[in-house]
TIVO-989894 format. One line per 10 residues: number of its first residue (from 0); their letters; for each residue x, y, z of C-alpha. Coordinates in nm, 3 decimals. Layout:
<sites>
NUM = a = X/Y/Z ~ ...
</sites>
This chain:
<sites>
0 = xxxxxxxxxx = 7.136/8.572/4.261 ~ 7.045/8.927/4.172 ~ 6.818/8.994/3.854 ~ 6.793/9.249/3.688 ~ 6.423/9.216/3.733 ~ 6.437/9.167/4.114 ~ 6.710/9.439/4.129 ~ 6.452/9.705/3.970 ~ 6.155/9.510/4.151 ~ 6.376/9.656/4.473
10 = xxxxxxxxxx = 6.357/10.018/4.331 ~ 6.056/9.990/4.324 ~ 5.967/9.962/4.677 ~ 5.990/10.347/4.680 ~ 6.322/10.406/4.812 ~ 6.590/10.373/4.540 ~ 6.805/10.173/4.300 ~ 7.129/10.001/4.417 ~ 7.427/9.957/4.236 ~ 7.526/9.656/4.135
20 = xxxxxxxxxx = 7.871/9.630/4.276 ~ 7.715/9.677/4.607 ~ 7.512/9.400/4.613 ~ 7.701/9.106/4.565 ~ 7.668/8.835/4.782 ~ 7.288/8.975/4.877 ~ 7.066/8.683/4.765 ~ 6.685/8.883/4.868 ~ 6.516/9.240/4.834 ~ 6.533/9.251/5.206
30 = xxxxxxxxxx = 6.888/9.188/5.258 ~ 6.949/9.406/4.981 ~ 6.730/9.703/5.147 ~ 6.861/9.633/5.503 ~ 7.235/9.678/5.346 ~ 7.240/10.027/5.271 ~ 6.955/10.104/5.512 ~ 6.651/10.134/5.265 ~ 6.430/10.156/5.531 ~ 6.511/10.493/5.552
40 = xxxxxxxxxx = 6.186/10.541/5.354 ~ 6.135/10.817/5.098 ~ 5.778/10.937/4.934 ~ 5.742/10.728/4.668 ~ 5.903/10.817/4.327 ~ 6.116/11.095/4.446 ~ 6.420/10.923/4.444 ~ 6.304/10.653/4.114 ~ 6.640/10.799/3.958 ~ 6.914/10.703/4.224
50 = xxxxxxxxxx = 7.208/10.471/4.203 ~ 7.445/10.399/4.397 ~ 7.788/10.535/4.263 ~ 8.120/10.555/4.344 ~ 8.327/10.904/4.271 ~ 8.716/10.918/4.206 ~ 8.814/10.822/4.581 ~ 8.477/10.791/4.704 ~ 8.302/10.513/4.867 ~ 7.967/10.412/4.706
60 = xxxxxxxxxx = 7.737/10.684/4.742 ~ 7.371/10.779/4.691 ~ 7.394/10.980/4.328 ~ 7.104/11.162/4.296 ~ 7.240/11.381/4.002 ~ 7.576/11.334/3.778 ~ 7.625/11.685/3.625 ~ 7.609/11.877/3.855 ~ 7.699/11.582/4.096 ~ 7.540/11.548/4.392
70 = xxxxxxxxxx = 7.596/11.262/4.615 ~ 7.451/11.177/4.941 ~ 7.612/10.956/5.224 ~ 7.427/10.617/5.306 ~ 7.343/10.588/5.714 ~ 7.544/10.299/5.752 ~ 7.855/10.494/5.695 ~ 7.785/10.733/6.000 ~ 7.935/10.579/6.272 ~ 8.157/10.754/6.449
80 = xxxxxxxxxx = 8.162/11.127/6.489 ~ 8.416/11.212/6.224 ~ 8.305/11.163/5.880 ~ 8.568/10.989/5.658 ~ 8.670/11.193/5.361 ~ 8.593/10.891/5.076 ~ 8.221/10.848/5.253 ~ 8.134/11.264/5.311 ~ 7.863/11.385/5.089 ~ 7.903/11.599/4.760
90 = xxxxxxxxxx = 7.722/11.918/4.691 ~ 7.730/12.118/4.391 ~ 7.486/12.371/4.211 ~ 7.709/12.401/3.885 ~ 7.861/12.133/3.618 ~ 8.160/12.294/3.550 ~ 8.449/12.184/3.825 ~ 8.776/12.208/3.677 ~ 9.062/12.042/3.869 ~ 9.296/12.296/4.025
100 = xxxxxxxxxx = 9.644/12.336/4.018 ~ 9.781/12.380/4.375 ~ 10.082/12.548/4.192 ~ 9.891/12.773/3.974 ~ 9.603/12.847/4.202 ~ 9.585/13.183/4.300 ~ 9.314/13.399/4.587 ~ 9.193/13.755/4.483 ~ 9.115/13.992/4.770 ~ 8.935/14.328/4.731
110 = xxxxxxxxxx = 8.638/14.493/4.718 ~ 8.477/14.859/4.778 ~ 8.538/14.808/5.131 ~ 8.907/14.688/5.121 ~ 9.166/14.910/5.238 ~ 9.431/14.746/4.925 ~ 9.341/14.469/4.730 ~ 9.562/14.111/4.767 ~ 9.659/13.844/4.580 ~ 9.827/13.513/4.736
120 = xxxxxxxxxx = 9.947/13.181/4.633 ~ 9.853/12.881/4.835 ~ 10.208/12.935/5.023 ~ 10.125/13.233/5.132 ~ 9.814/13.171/5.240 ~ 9.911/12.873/5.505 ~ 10.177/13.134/5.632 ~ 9.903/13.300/5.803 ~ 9.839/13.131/6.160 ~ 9.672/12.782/6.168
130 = xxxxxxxxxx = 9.333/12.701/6.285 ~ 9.152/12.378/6.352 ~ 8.756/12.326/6.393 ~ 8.530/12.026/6.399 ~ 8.239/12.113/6.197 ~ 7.916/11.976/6.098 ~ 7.863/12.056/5.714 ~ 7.487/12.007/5.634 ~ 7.307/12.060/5.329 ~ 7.036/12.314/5.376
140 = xxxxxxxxxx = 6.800/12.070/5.220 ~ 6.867/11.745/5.389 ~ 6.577/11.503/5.396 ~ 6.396/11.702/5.150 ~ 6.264/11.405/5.038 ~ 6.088/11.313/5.285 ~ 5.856/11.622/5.313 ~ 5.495/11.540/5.259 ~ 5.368/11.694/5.027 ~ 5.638/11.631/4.822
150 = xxxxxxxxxx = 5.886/11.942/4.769 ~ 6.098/12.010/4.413 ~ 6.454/12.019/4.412 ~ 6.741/11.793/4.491 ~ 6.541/11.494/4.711 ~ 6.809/11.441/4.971 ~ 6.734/11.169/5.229 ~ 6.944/11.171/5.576 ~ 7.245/11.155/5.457 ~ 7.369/11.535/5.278
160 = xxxxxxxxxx = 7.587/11.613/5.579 ~ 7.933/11.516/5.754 ~ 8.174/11.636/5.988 ~ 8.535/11.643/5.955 ~ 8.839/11.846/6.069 ~ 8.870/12.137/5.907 ~ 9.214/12.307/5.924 ~ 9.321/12.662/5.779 ~ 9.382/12.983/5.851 ~ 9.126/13.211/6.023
170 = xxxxxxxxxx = 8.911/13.455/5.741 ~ 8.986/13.751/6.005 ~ 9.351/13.683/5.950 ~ 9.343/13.782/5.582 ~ 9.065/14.053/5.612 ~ 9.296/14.213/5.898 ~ 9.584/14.212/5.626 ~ 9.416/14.344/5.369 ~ 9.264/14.619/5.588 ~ 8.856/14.743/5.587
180 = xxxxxxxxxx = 8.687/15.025/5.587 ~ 8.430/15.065/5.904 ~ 8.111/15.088/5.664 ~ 8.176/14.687/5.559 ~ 7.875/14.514/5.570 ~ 7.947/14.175/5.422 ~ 8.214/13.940/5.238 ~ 8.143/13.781/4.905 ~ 8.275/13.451/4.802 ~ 8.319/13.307/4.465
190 = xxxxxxxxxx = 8.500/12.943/4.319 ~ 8.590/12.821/4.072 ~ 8.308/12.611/3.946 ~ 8.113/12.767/3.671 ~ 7.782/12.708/3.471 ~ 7.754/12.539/3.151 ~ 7.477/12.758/2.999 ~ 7.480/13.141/3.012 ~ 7.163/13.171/3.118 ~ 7.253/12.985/3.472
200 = xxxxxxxxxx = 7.352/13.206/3.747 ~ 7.706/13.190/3.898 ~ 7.740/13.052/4.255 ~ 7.841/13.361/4.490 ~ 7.799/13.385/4.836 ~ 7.805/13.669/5.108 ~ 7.811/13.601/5.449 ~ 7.788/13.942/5.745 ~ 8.107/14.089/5.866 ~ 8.056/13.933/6.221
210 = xxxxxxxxxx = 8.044/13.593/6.085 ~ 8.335/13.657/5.860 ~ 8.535/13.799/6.177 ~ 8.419/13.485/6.427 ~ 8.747/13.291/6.506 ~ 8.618/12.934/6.359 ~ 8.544/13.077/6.024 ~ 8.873/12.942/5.795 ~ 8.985/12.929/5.463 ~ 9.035/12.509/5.495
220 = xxxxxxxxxx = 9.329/12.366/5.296 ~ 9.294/12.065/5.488 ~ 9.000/11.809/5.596 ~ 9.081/11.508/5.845 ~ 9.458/11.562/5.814 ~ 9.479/11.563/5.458 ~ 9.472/11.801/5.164 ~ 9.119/11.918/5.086 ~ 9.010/11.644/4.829 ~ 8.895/11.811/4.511
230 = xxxxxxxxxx = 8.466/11.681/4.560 ~ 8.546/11.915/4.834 ~ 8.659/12.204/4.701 ~ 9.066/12.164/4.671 ~ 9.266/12.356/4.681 ~ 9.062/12.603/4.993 ~ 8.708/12.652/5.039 ~ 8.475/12.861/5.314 ~ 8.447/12.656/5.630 ~ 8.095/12.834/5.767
240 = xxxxxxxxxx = 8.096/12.618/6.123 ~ 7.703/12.623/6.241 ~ 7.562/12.739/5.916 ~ 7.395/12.549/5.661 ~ 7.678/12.422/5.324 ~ 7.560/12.684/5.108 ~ 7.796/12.910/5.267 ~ 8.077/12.737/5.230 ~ 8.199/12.754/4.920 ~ 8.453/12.594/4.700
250 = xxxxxxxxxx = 8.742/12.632/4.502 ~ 8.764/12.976/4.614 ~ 8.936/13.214/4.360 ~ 8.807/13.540/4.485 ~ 8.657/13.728/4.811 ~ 8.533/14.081/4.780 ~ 8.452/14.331/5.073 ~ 8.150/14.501/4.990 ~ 7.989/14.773/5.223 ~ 7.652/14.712/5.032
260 = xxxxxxxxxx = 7.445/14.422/5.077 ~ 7.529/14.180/4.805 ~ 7.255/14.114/4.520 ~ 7.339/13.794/4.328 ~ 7.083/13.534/4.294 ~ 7.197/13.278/4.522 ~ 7.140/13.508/4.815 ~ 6.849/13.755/4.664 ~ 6.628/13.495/4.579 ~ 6.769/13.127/4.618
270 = xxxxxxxxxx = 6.777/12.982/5.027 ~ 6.571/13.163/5.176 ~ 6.278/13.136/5.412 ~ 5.941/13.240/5.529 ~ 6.033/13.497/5.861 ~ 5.961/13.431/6.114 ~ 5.917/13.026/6.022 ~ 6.206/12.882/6.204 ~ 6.361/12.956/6.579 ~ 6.640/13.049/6.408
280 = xxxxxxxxxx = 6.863/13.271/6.703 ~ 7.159/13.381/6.443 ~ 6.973/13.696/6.151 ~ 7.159/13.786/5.818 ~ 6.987/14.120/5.895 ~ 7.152/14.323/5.548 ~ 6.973/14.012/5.340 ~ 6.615/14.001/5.515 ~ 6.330/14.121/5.372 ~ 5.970/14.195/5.528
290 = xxxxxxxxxx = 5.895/13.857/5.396 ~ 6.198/13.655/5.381 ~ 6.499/13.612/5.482 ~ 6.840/13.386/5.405 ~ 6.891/13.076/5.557 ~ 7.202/13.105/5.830 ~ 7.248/12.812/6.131 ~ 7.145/12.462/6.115 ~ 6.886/12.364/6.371 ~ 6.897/12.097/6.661
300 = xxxxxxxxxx = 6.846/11.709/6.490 ~ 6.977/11.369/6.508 ~ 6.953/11.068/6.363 ~ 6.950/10.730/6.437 ~ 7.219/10.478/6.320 ~ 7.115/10.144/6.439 ~ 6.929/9.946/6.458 ~ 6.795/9.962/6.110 ~ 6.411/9.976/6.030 ~ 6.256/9.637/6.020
310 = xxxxxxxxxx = 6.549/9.463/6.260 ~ 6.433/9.135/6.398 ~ 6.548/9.141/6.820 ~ 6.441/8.836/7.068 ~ 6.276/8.892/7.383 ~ 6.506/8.946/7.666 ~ 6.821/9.061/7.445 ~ 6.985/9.383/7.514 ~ 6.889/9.602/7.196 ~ 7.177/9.911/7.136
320 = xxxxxxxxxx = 7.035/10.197/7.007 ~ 7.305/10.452/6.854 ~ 7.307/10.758/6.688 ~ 7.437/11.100/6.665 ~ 7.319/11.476/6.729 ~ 7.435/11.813/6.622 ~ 7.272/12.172/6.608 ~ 7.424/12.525/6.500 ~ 7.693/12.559/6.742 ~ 7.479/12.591/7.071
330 = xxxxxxxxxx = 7.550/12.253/7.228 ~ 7.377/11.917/7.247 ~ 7.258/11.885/7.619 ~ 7.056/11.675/7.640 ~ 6.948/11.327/7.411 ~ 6.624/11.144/7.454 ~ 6.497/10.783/7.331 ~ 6.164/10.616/7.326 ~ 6.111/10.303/7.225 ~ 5.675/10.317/7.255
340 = xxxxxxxxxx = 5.619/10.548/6.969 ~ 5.670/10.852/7.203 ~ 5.484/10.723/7.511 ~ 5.777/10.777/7.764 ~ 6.128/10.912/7.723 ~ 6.463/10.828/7.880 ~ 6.746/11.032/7.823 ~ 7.055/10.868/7.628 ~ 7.434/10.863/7.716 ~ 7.631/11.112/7.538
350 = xxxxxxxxxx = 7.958/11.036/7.386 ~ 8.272/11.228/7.369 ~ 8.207/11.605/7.302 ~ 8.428/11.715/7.004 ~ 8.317/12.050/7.011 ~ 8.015/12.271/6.988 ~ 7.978/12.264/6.602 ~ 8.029/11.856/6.619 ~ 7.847/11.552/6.606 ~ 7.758/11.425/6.944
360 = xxxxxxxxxx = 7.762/11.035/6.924 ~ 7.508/10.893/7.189 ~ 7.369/10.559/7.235 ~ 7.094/10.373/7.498 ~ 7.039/10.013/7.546 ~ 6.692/9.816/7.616 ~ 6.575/9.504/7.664 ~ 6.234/9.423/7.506 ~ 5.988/9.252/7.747 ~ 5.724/9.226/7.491
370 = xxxxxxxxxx = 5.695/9.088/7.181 ~ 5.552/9.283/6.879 ~ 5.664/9.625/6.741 ~ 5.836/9.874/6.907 ~ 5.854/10.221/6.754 ~ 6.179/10.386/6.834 ~ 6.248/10.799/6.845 ~ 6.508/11.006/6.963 ~ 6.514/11.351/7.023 ~ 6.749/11.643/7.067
380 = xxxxxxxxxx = 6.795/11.914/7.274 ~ 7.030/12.179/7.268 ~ 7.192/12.461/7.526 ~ 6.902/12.723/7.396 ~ 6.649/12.403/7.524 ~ 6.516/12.435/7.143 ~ 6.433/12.080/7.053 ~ 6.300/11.871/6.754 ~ 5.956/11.913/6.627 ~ 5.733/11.610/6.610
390 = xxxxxxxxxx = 5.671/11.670/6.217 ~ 5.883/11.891/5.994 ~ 5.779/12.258/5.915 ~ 5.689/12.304/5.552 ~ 5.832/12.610/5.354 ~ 5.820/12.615/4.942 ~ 6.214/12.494/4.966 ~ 6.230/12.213/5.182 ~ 6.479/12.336/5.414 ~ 6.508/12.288/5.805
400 = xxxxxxxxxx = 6.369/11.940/5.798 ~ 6.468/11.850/6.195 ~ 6.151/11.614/6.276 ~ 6.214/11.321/6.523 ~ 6.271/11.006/6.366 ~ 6.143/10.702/6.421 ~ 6.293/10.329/6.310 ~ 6.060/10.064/6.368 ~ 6.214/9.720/6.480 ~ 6.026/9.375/6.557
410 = xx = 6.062/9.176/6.891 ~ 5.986/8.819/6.830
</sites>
């Protein structure tokens, strides 16, 4: 049976709490860890506050914060290349998310650089041509927690990301309706959701005209076949495909053409990044500074899915090794596994490609000849032949972390 005291006694191993609904049936702290993949060790004490949690239609999920919430995905749930809507991630910067009528909801278009400002209903809006994507939506400070030193801010571990079918009409649809003037510069976004105090800055976000004008940029009303589910910004948010989740907003309510470069705080002095830091290939050139500049695509990674840290294997038993990879829209080529701490390489089998913004589901199998540990890594490579760095790159916001990972199983 589960304690209370053993239940905390398994917090305390320096990974997080687990909610008690979860962990029926799980009689030790290592069954209890291996179930929701606690392995997946964080710096001690930066996640001392999270529960497991279920949202209205959510699976369990990591909650790291309630108000605004902020919920990450477990591992365990990644294992295909779609994520399912009730186990994808939720993101927000602001406690105020009213629930939307799709009735009553309305989109304001306009702007200095707008030919004639617009207003539609929803209606009107899926009138305009349909568009599908399969996107990666990544949270530009996944696995924040497990910088060393340790790094303020929301202390994501692998799991602030998804993909899903995103379905809508194209942004360059609407802006070609409303009509622009050739000096446009960028588009600003703005939802719904709105602080509590005064003193907290609304979320708006601007994105460059030849992002806004790329064909897989859409105004989703639809993830995985279904209406956009409100943690996900019902009824039509930004879909950004290859940049990081700040971008795409939710609940839009407004989008403004602006031939100026846009100066609210979430882009002046919130996400950005040292220049110069990152092989970044895509530049938000109107936002840069000589110092700084925004973050835009999400660089090569992957993760591994199985086996878990700590999983016991016999000698001479095929171990599967599975996992996925993703980058900013360039292409996975290639995926690599070792399984001696780095030693040697062998490239993995790739899965189905489901598109260039997608997860790429890969997978290699072994069979241990040796008894003892056996440090396993993967690495990705992409069509630009950038590829993972050995240990993360530190910058004061924790972003970009794209280090190889490494689970450690035992061979007995």
């Amino acid at each position: 049976m589960i304690t209370r005291r053993s239940f905390l006694e398994t917090a305390s191993l320096g990974t997080m709490l687990v909610g008690p609904a979860l962990l029926k049936g799980l009689t030790t702290k290592a069954e209890a860890r291996a179930e929701l993949g606690l392995s997946q060790m964080l710096p001690s004490g930066t996640r001392s506050g999270a529960v497991l949690d279920a949202l209205a239609g959510k699976k369990p999920l990591i909650k790291l914060s309630y108000s605004p919430p902020n919920y990450e995905t477990p591992v365990e749930y990644f294992r295909s290349t779609i994520t399912p809507n009730d186990a994808f991630f939720v993101r927000y910067h602001l406690s105020n998310i009213p629930k939307l009528d799709a009735d009553g909801w309305k989109l304001e278009v306009g702007g200095n650089g707008a030919e004639r400002a617009l207003t539609l209903d929803l209606e009107e809006l899926r009138r305009l041509p349909a568009f599908e994507v399969v996107a990666v939506c990544q949270s530009a400070g996944i696995r924040r927690g497990l910088f060393h030193p340790h790094v303020p801010g929301i202390e994501w571990g692998h799991g602030a990301m998804g993909c899903s079918r995103w379905r809508g009409a194209r942004l360059r649809d609407l802006l070609d309706k409303v009509g622009m003037k050739k000096e446009v510069l960028e588009i600003v976004f703005d939802g719904a959701d709105s602080p509590h105090a005064r003193e907290t800055p609304n979320f708006v976000k601007s994105i460059p005209i030849w992002k806004a004008l790329e064909d897989t940029t859409l105004l989703a009303y639809e993830m995985n076949g279904e209406p956009l589910p409100h943690w996900h910004g019902f009824p039509v948010r930004l879909v950004v495909p290859g940049w990081a989740g700040t971008y795409w907003v939710k609940h839009l309510t407004s989008i403004s053409i602006e031939t100026k470069p846009f100066e609210g705080f979430w882009m002046k002095s919130a996400y950005r990044i040292p220049k110069h830091k990152f092989a970044t290939e895509l530049h938000f050139g109107s936002q840069e500074t000589n110092l700084d500049a925004p973050i835009t695509e999400i660089l090569v990674n992957s993760l591994i899915t199985a086996p878990r840290d700590g999983t016991r294997f016999s000698v001479g038993v095929p171990v599967t090794i599975t996992g996925l990879a993703w980058d900013g829209g360039f292409g996975i080529q290639t995926v690599e596994v070792s399984i001696d701490g780095g030693k040697t390489w062998t490239a993995a089998q790739l899965e189905e490609d489901a598109g260039r913004f997608a997860f790429r589901s890969w997978q290699h199998v072994f069979t241990p000849r040796q008894r003892g540990k056996h440090v396993i890594m993967a690495r990705a490579t992409n069509w630009l032949f950038q590829s993972q760095p050995t240990e993360p790159i530190l910058n004061p916001e924790g972003f970009h972390h794209s280090a190889i990972q490494t689970s450690t199983v035992i061979v007995a």
